[in-house]
N, C-alpha and C positions, 0 to 999 in steps of 0.2 A: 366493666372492664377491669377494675380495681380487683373485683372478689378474683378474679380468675388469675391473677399476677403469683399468689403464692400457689398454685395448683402447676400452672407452667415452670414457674422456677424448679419446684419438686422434681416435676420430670424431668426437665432440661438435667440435672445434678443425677439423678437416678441412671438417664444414658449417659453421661460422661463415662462415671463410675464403674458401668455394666461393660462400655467400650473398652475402657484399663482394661478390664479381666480378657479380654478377647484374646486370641490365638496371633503371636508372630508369626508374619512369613517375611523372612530372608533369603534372595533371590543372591548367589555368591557368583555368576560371573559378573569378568568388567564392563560386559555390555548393560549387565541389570543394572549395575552399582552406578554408569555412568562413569566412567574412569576407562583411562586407555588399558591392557594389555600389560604384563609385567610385573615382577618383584615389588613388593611395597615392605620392606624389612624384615624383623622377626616377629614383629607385631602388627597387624591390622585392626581399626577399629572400623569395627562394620557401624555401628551406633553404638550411643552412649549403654547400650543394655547388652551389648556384645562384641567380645575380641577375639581374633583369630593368631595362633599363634603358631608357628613352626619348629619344628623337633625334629632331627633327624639321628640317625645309630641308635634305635630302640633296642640295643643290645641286652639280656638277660647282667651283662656287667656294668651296662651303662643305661637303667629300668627307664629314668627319665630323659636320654640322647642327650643331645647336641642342639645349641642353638639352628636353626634352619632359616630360610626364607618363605614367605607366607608367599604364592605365584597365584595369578587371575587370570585363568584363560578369559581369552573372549566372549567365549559361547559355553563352554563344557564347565564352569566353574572354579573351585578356590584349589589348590595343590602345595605341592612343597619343593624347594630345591634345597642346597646346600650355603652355608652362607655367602658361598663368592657365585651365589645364584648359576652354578655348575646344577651336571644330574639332571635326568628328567624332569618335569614339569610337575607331572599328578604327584600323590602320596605314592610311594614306591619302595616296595620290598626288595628292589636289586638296585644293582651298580654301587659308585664308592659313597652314597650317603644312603648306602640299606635302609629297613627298616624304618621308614617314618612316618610322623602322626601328625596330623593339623587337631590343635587344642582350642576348643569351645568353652570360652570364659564369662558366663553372665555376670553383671552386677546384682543383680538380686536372684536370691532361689526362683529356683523352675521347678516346676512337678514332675519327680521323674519317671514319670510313666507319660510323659508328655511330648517329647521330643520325636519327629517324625524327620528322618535323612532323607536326599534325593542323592543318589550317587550317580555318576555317569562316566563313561569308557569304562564300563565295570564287566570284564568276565567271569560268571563264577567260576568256572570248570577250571580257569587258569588263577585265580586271584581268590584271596580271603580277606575278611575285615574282623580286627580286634574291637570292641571300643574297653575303655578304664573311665569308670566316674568316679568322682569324687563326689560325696553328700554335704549336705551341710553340714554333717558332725564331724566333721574330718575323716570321717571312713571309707575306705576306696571297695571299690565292685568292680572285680575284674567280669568279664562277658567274652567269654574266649572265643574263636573261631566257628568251633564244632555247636552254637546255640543260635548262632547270626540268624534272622529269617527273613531272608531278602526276598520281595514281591517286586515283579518286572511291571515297568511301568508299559501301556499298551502298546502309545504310541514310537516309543522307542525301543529295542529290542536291547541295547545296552546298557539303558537306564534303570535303577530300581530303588524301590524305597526300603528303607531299613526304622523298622515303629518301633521305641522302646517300649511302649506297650507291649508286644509279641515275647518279648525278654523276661523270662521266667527271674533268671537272677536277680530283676529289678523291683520283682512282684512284692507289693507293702513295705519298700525302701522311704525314704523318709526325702523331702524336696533335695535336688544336688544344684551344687554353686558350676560345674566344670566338669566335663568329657574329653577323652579326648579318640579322636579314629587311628589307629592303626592299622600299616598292612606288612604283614610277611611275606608275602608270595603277589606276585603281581602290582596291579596297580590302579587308581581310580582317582576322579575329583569329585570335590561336595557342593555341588550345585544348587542345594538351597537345605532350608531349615524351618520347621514348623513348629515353635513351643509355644507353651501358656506359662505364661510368667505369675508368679503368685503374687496379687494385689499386695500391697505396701499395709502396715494398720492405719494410716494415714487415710489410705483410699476407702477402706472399709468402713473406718468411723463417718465416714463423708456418707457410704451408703448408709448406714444403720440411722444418722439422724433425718437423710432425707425419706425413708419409711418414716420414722417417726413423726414426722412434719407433715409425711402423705397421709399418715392413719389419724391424726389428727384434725386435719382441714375432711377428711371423711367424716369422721365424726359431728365436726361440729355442723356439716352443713345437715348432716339427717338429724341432729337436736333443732338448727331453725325450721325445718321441714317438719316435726311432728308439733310445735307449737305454734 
């Protein structure tokens, strides 16, 4: 039982490791999150690896708006109102807080070609989405309207995902800390989120010694084995 103790711990340490790297899903209504219905300020913290934040008057004058209210529907997802939580509910290109964006803030880089949206009460024929990322090097990427490629999800007809893989402008971009959705025209909420967060060097050095620790307890056991 003894011999097999460093062979378990290896792997035990190997899946932890392998788990980190895995894909988030974040589930943005307040039925997933578990929380009633309603404004939660201009900032939301979905978890410690993610915040949501509200903007509204994405004016050409005014590039980053207005502070806004972060809203949780029920069922349909995360949206925005204006700070005296006035104005529609979703992200929304009309009335008196036009043009606004719910802003996606991780604490650590994300891959950016990783990021997978669910959007919902989404028309395309009436409604468009911006997004703006920001990278890790401070350099912004706009992704205008006119490249959006939004896939309808089946079982809902006003549901669709939006893959920043599909996003030419994103293509060989380097990992981004923040995004944010805009809309011009119409309106929609962000009802969840799919990234791969980039392991910490922390996490990596944890995998790289527990190979090491694997390749070695292989070794020695086929050296007591050929003598």
């Amino acid at each position: 039982m003894t011999a097999k103790c460093p062979v378990i711990v290896v792997f035990v340490l190997l899946v932890v490791c392998a788990g980190s790297a895995l894909a988030d899903t974040y589930m943005l209504s307040a039925n997933a999150l578990g929380i009633p219905k309603g404004n939660y300020g201009t900032s939301y913290f979905v978890s410690p690896a993610l915040t949501l934040t509200a903007r509204t008057k994405m004016t050409p004058t005014l590039p980053y708006g207005l502070a806004g209210t972060v809203y949780l529907h029920d069922k349909d997802g995360a949206g925005v109102q204006d700070e005296l939580a006035g104005g529609s509910k979703e992200i929304s290109g009309g009335g008196p807080a036009e043009d606004e964006a719910l802003v996606f803030t991780f604490s650590t880089p994300v891959f950016t070609d990783s990021p997978t949206l669910l959007l919902n009460k989404f028309d395309p024929a009436g409604s468009d989405v911006e997004l703006v990322v920001t990278l890790h090097d401070g350099s912004i990427v706009y992704v205008p309207t006119t490249t959006v490629d939004l896939k309808t999800v089946k079982v809902d007809k006003d549901s669709y995902t939006l893959a920043f893989a599909d996003l030419p402008e994103l293509v060989g971009k380097g990992p981004l800390d923040t995004f944010y959705v805009r809309t011009w025209e119409g309106h929609s909420y962000v009802d969840g989120l799919y990234v791969d967060p980039i392991p910490e060097p922390g996490t990596m050095t944890l995998m790289g010694l527990g190979l090491l620790g694997l390749a070695a307890r292989i070794r020695k056991r086929k050296s007591t084995q050929v003598s």
